[in-house]
MDAnalysis code that builds the backbone (N, CA, C; Angstrom):
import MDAnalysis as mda
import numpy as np

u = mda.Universe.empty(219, n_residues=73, atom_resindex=np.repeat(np.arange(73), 3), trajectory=True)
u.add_TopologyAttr("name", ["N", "CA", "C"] * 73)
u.add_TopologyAttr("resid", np.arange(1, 74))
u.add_TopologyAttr("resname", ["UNK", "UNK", "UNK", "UNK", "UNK", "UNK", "UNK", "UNK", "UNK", "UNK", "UNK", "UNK", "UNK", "UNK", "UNK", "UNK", "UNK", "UNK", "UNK", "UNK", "UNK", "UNK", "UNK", "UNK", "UNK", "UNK", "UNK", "UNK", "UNK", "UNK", "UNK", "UNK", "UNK", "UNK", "UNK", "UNK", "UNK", "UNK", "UNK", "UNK", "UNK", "UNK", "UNK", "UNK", "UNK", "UNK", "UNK", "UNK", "UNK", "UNK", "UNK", "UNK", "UNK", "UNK", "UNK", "UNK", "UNK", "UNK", "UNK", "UNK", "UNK", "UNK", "UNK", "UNK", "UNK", "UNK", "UNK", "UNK", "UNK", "UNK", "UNK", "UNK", "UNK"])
u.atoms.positions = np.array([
    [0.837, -1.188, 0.000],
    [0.000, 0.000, 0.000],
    [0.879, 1.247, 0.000],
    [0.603, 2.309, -0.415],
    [1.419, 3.149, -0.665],
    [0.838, 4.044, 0.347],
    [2.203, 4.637, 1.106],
    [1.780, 5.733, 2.286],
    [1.976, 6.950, 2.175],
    [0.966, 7.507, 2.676],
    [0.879, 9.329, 2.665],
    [2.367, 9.959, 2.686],
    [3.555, 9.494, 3.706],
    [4.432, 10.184, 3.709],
    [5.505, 9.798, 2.192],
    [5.384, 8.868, 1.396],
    [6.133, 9.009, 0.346],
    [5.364, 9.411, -0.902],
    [4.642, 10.055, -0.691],
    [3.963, 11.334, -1.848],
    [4.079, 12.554, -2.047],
    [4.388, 13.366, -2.995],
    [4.507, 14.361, -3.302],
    [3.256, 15.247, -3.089],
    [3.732, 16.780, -2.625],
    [2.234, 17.269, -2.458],
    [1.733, 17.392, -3.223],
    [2.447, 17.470, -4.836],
    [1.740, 17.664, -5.886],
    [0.750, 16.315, -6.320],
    [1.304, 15.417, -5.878],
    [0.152, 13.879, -6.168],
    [-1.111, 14.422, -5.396],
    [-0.835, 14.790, -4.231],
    [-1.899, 14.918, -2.995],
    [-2.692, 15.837, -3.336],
    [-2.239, 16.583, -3.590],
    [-2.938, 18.040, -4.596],
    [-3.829, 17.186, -5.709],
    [-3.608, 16.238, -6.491],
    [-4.276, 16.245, -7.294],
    [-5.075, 15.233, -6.373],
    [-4.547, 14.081, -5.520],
    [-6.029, 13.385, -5.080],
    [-7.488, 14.214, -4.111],
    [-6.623, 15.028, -3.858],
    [-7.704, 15.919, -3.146],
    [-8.465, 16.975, -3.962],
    [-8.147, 17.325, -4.985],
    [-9.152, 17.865, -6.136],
    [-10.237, 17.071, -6.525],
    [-9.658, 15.033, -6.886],
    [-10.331, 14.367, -7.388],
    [-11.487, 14.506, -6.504],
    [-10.954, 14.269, -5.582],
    [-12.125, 13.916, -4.047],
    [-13.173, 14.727, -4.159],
    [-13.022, 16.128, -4.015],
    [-13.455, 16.977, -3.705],
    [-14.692, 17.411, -5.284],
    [-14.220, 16.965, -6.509],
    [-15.506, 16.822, -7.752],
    [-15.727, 15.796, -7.826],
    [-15.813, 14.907, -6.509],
    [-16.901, 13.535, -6.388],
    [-16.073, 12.488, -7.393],
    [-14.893, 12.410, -7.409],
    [-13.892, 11.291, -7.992],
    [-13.952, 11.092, -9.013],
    [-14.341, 12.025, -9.975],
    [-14.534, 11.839, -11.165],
    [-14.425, 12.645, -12.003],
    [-13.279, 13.299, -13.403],
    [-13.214, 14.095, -13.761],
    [-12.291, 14.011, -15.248],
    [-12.426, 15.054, -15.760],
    [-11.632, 14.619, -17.492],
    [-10.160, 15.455, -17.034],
    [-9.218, 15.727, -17.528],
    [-7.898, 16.129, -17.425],
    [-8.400, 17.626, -17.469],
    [-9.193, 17.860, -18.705],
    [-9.455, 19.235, -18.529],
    [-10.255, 20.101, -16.813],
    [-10.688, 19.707, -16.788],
    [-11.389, 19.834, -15.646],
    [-10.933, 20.340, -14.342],
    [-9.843, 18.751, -14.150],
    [-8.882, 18.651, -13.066],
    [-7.884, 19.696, -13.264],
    [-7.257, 20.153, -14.526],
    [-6.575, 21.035, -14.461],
    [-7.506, 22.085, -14.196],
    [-8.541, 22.686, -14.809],
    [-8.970, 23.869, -14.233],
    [-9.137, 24.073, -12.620],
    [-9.368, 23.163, -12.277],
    [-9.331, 22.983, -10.115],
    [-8.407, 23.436, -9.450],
    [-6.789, 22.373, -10.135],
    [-5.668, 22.855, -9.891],
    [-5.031, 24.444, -10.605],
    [-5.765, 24.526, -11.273],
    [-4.922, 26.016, -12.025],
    [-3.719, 25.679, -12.895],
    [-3.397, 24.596, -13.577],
    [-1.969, 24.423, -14.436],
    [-3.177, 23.832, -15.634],
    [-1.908, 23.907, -16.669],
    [-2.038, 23.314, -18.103],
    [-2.351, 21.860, -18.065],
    [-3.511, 21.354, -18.730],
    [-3.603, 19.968, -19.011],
    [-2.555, 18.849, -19.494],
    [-1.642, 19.889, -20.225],
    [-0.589, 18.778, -20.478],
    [0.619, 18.654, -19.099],
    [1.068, 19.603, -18.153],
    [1.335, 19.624, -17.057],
    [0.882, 18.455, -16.896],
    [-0.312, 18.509, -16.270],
    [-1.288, 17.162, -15.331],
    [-1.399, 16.496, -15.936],
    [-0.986, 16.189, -17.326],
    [-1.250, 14.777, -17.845],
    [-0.128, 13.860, -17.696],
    [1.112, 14.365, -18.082],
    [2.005, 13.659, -17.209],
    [1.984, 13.045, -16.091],
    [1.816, 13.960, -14.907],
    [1.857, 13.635, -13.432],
    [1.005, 12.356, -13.292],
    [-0.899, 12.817, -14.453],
    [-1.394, 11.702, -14.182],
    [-1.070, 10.420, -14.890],
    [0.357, 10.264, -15.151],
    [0.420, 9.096, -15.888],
    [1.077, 8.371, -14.244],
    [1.595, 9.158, -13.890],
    [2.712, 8.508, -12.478],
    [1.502, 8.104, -11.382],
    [0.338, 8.985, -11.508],
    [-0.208, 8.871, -10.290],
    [-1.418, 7.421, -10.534],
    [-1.795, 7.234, -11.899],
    [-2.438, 5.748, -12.451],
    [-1.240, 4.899, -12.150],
    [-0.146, 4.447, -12.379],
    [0.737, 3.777, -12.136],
    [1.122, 3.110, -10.461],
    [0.779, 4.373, -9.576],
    [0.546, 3.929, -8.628],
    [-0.560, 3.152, -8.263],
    [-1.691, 3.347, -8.552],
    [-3.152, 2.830, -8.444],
    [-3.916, 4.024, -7.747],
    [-3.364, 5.148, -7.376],
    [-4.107, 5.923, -7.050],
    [-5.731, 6.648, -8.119],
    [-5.595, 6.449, -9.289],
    [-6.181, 6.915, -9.816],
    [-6.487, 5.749, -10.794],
    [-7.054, 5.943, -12.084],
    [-7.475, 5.325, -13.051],
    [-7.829, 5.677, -14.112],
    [-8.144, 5.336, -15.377],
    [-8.565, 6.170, -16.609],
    [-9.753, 5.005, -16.925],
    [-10.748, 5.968, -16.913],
    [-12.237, 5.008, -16.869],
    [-12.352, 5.371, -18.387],
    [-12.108, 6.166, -19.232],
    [-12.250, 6.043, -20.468],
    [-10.882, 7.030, -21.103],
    [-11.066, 7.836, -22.499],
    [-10.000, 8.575, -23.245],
    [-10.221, 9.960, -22.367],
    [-9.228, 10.319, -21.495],
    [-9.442, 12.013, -21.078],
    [-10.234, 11.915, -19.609],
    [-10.957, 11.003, -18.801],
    [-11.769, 10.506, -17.803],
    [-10.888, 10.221, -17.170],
    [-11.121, 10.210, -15.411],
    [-10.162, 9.693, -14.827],
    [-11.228, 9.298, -13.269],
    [-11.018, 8.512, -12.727],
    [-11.298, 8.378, -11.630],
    [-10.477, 7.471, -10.370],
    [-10.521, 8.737, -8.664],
    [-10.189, 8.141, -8.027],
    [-10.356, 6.502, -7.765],
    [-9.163, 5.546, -7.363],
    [-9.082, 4.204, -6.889],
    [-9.768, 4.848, -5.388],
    [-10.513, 3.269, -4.861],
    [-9.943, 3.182, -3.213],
    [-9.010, 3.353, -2.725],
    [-7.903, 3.017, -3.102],
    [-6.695, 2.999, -2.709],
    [-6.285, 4.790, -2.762],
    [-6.611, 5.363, -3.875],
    [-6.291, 7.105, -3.739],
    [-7.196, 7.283, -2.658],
    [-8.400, 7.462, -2.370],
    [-9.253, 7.754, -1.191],
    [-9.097, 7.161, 0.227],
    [-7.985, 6.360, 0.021],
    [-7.668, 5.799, 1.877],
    [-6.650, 6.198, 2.250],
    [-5.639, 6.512, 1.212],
    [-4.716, 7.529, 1.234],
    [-4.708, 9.026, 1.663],
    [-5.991, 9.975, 1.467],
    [-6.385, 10.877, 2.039],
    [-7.175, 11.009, 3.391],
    [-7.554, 9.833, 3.853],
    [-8.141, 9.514, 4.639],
    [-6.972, 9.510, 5.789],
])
């Protein structure tokens, strides 16, 4: 399981955006929450699916894992 203290705030930043538009959101979106460029956050969200924190439920869609939400917890 991956723990709160080896995350970047910038991961945390983005799981707590997810959280916060009900875990569900397109890149565009999430970047408008956070305030940076979609291609910025599209990167990051390639590292942060890799962990399992997140997921890509379709092309541009993304939604929090359990595993991102127990992490903020």
């Amino acid at each position: 399981m991956v723990q709160l203290s080896e995350l970047d705030q910038w991961t945390l930043e983005i799981l707590k955006a997810m959280d916060e538009m009900g875990g569900l959101a397109t890149c565009k979106e999430l970047a408008g929450k956070l305030r940076c460029s979609p291609k910025r956050l599209a990167g990051k969200l390639r590292w942060v699916i890799k962990l399992g924190l997140i997921r890509r439920i379709d092309k541009g869609r993304f939604e929090i894992t359990d595993l991102g939400r127990s992490v903020l917890r």
